[in-house]
LUMTORLUM-847083 format. One record per residue: residue number from 1; x, y, z of N, C-alpha, C in turn; residue in one letter. Coordinates in nm, 2 decimals, padded with zeros to 4 digits. Example, Ala and Ser with C-alpha at 12.3 -4.5 7.8 and 13.67 -1.06 7.14 Angstrom:
BEGIN
nr 1, npx 01.32, npy -00.57, npz 00.78, capx 01.23, capy -00.45, capz 00.78, cpx 01.32, cpy -00.33, cpz 00.78, rest A
nr 2, npx 01.28, npy -00.22, npz 00.71, capx 01.37, capy -00.11, capz 00.71, cpx 01.29, cpy 00.00, cpz 00.79, rest S
***
This chain:
BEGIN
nr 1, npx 00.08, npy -00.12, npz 00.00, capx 00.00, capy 00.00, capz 00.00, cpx 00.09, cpy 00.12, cpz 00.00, rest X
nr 2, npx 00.04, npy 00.26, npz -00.06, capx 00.11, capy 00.38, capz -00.07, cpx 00.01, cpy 00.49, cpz -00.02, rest X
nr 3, npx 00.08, npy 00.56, npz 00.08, capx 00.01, capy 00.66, capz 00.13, cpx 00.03, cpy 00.76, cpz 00.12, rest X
nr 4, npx 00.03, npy 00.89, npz 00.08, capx 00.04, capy 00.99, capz 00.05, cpx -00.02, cpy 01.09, cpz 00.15, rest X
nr 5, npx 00.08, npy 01.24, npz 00.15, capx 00.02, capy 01.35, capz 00.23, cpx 00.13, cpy 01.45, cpz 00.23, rest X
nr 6, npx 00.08, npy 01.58, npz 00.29, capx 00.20, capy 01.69, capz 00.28, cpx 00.29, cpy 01.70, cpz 00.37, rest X
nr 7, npx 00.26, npy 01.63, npz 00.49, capx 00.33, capy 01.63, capz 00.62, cpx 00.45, cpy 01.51, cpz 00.63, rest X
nr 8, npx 00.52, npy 01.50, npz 00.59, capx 00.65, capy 01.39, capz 00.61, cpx 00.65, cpy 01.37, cpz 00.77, rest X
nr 9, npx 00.60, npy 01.44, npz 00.88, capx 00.57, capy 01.36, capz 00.99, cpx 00.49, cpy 01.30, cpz 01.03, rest X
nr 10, npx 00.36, npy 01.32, npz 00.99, capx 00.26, capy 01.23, capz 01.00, cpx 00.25, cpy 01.12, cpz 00.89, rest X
nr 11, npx 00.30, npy 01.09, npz 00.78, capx 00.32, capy 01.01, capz 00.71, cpx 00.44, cpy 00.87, cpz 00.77, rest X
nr 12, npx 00.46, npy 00.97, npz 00.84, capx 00.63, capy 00.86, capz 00.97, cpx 00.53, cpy 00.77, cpz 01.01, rest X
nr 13, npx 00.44, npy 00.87, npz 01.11, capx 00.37, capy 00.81, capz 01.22, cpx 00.29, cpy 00.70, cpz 01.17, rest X
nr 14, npx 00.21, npy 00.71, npz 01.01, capx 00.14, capy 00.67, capz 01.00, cpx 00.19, cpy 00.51, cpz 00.97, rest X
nr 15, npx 00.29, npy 00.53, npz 00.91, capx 00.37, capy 00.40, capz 00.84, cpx 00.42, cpy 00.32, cpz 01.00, rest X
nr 16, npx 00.45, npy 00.37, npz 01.04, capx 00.46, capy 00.35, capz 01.18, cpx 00.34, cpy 00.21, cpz 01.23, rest X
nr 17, npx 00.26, npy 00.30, npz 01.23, capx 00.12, capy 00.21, capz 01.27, cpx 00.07, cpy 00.11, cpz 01.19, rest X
nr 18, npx 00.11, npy 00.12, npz 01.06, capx 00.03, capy 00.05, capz 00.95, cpx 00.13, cpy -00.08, cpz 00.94, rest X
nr 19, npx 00.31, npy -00.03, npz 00.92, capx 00.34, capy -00.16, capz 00.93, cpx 00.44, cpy -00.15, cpz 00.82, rest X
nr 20, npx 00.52, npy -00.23, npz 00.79, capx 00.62, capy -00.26, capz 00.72, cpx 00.58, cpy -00.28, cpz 00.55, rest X
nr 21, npx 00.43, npy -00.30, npz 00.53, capx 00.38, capy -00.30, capz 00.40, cpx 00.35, cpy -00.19, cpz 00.32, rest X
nr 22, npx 00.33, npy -00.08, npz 00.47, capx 00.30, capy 00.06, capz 00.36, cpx 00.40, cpy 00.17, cpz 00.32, rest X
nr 23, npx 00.39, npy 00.20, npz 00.24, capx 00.53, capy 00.31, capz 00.16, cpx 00.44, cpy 00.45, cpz 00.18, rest X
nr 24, npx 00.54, npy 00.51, npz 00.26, capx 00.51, capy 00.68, capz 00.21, cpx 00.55, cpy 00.77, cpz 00.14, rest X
nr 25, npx 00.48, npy 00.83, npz 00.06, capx 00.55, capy 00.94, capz -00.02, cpx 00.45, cpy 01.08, cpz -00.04, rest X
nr 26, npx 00.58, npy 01.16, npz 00.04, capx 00.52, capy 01.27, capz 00.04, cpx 00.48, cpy 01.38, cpz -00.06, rest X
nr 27, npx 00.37, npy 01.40, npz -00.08, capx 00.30, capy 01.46, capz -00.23, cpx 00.21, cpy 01.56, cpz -00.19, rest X
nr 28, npx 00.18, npy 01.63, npz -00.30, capx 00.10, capy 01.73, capz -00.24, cpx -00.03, cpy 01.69, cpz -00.41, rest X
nr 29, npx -00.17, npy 01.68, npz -00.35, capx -00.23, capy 01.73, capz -00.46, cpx -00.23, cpy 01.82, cpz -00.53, rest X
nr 30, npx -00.18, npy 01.95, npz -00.50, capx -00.22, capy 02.03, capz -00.60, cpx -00.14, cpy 02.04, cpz -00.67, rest X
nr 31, npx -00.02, npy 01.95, npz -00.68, capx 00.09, capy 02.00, capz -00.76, cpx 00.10, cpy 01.80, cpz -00.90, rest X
nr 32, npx 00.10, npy 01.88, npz -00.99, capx 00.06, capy 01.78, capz -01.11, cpx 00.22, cpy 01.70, cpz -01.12, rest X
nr 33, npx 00.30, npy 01.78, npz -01.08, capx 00.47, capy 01.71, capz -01.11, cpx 00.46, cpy 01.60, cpz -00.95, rest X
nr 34, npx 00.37, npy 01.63, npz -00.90, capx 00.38, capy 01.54, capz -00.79, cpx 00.32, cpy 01.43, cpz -00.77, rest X
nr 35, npx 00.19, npy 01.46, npz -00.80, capx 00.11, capy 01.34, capz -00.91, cpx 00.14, cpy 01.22, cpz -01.01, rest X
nr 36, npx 00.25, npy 01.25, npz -01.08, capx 00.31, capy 01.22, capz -01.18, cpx 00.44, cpy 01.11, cpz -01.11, rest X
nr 37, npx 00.46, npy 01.20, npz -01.00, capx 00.53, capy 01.11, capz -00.94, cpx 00.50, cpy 01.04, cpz -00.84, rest X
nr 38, npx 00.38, npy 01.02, npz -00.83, capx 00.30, capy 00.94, capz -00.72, cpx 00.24, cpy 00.80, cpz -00.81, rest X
nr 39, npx 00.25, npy 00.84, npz -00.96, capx 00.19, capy 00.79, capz -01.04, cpx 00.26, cpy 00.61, cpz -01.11, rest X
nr 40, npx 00.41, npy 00.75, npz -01.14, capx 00.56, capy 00.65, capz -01.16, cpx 00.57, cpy 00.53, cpz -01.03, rest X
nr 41, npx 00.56, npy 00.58, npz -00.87, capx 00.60, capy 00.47, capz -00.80, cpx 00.51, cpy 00.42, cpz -00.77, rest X
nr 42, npx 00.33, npy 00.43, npz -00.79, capx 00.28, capy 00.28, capz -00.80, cpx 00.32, cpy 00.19, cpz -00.89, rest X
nr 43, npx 00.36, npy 00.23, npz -01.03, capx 00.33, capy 00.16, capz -01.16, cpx 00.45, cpy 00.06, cpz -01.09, rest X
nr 44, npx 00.58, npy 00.18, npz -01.04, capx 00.67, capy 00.08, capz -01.04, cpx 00.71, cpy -00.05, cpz -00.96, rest X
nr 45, npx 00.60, npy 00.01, npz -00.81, capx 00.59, capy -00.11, capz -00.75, cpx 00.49, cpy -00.20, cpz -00.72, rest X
nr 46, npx 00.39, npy -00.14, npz -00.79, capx 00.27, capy -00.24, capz -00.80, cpx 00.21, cpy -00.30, cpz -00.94, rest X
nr 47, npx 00.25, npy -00.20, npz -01.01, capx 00.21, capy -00.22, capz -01.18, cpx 00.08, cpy -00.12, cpz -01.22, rest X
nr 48, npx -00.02, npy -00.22, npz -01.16, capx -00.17, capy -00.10, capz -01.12, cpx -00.18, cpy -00.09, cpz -01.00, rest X
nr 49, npx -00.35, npy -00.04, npz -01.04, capx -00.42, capy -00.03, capz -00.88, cpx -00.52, cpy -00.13, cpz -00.92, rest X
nr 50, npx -00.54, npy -00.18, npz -00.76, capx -00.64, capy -00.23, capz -00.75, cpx -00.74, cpy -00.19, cpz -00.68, rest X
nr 51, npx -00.72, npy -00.07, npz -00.58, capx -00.82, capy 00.02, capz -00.49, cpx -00.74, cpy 00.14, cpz -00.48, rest X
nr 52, npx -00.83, npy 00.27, npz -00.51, capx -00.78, capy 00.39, capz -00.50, cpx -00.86, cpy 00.45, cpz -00.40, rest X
nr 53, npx -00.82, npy 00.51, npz -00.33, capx -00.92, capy 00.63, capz -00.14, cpx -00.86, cpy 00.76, cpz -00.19, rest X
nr 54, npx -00.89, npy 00.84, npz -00.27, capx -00.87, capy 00.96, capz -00.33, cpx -00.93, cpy 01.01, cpz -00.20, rest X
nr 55, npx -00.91, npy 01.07, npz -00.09, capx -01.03, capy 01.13, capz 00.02, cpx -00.93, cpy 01.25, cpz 00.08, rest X
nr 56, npx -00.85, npy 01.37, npz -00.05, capx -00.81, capy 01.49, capz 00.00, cpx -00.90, cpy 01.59, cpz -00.02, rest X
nr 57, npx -00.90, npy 01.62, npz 00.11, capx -01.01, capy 01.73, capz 00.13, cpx -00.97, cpy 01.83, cpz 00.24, rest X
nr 58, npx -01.02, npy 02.01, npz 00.19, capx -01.02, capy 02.09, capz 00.35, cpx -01.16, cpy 02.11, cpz 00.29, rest X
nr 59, npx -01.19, npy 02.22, npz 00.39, capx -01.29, capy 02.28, capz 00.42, cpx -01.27, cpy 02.44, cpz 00.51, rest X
nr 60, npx -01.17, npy 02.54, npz 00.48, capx -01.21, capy 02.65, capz 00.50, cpx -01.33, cpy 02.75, cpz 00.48, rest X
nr 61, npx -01.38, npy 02.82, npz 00.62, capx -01.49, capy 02.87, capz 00.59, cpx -01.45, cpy 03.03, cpz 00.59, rest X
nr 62, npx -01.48, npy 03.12, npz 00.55, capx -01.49, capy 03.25, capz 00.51, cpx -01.58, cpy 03.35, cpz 00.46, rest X
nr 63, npx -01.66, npy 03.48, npz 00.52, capx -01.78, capy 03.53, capz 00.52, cpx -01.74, cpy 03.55, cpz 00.30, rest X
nr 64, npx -01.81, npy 03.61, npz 00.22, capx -01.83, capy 03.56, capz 00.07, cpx -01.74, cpy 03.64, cpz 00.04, rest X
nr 65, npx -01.77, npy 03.78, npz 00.10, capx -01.70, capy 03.89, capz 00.06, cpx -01.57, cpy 03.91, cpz 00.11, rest X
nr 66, npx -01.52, npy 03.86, npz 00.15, capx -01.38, capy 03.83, capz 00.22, cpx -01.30, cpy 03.72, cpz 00.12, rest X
nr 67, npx -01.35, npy 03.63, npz 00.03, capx -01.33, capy 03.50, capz -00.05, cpx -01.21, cpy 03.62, cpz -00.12, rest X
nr 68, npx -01.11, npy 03.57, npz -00.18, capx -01.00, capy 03.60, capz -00.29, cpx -00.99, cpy 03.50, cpz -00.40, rest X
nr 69, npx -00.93, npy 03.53, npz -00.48, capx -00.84, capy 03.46, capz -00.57, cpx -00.78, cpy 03.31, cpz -00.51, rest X
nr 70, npx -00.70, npy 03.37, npz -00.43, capx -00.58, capy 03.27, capz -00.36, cpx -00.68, cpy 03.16, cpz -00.27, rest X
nr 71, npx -00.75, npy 03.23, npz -00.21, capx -00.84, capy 03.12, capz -00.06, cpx -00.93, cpy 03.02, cpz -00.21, rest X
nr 72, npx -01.00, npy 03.10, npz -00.28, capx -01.05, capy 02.99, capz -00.36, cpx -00.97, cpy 02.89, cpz -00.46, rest X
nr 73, npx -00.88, npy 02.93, npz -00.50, capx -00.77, capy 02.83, capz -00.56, cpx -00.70, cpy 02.72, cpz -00.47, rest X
nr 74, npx -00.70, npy 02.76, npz -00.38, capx -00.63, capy 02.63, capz -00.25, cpx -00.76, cpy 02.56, cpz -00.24, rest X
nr 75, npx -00.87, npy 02.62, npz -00.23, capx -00.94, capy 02.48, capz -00.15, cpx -00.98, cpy 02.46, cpz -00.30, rest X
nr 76, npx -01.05, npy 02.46, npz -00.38, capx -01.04, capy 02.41, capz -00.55, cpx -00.94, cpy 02.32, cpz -00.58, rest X
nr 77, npx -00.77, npy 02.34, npz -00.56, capx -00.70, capy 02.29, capz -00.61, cpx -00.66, cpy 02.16, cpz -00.56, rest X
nr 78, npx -00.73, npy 02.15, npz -00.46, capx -00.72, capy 02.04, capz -00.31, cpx -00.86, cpy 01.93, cpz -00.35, rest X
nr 79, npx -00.97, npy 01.99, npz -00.35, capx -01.10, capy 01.91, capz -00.36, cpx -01.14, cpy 01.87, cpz -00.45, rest X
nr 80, npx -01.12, npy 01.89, npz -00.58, capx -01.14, capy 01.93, capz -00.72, cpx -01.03, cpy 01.85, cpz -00.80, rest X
nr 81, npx -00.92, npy 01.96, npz -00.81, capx -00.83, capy 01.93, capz -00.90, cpx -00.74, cpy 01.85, cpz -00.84, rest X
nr 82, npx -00.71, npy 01.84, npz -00.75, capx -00.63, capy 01.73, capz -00.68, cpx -00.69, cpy 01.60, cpz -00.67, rest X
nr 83, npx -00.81, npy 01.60, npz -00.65, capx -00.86, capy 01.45, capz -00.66, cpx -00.88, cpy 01.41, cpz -00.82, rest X
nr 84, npx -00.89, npy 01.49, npz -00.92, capx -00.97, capy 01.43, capz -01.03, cpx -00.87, cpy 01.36, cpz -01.07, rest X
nr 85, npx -00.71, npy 01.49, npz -01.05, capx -00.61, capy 01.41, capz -01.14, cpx -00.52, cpy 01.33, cpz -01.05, rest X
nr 86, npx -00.56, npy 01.27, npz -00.95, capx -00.55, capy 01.19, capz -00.86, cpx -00.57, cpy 01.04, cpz -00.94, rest X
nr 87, npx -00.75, npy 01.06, npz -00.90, capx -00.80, capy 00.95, capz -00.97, cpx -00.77, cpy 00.89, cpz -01.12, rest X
nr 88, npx -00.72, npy 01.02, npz -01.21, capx -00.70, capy 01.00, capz -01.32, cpx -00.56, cpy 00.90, cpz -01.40, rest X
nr 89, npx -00.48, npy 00.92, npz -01.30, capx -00.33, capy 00.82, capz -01.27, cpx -00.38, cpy 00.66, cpz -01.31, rest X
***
């Protein structure tokens, strides 16, 4: 199994708990070069997939008129675009 996330220390912890089967590699959804490379070390160590848990998600809240450019591109780029080309690998 391959787990992914932005935190290289909770990714420790996690591998930690899970056991000597699971690989971590730290990725960030929003970034497509990272993707890509999330993409390369399944193929390489599994070939496919057989089960994908795409489940990155936030949820920042903010009154409407306060919303920017930047606050709506992170959470977009996380729930959205990060999962589709997630799943799309």
């Amino acid at each position: 199994m391959i787990i992914t996330g932005r935190n290289q220390e909770r990714l420790t912890e996690a591998v930690e708990k899970l056991g000597t089967n699971a690989i971590a590699l730290q990725a960030d959804v929003r970034s497509l070069g990272d993707l890509d490379t999330l993409a390369t070390r399944v193929s390489e160590e599994f070939g496919s997939l057989d089960i994908l848990f795409a489940n990155a998600g936030i949820g920042y809240f903010s009154p409407l008129e306060q919303v920017d450019e930047q606050f709506y591109d992170n959470q977009f780029d996380i729930n959205v675009k990060g999962v589709f080309f997630t799943v799309q690998i």
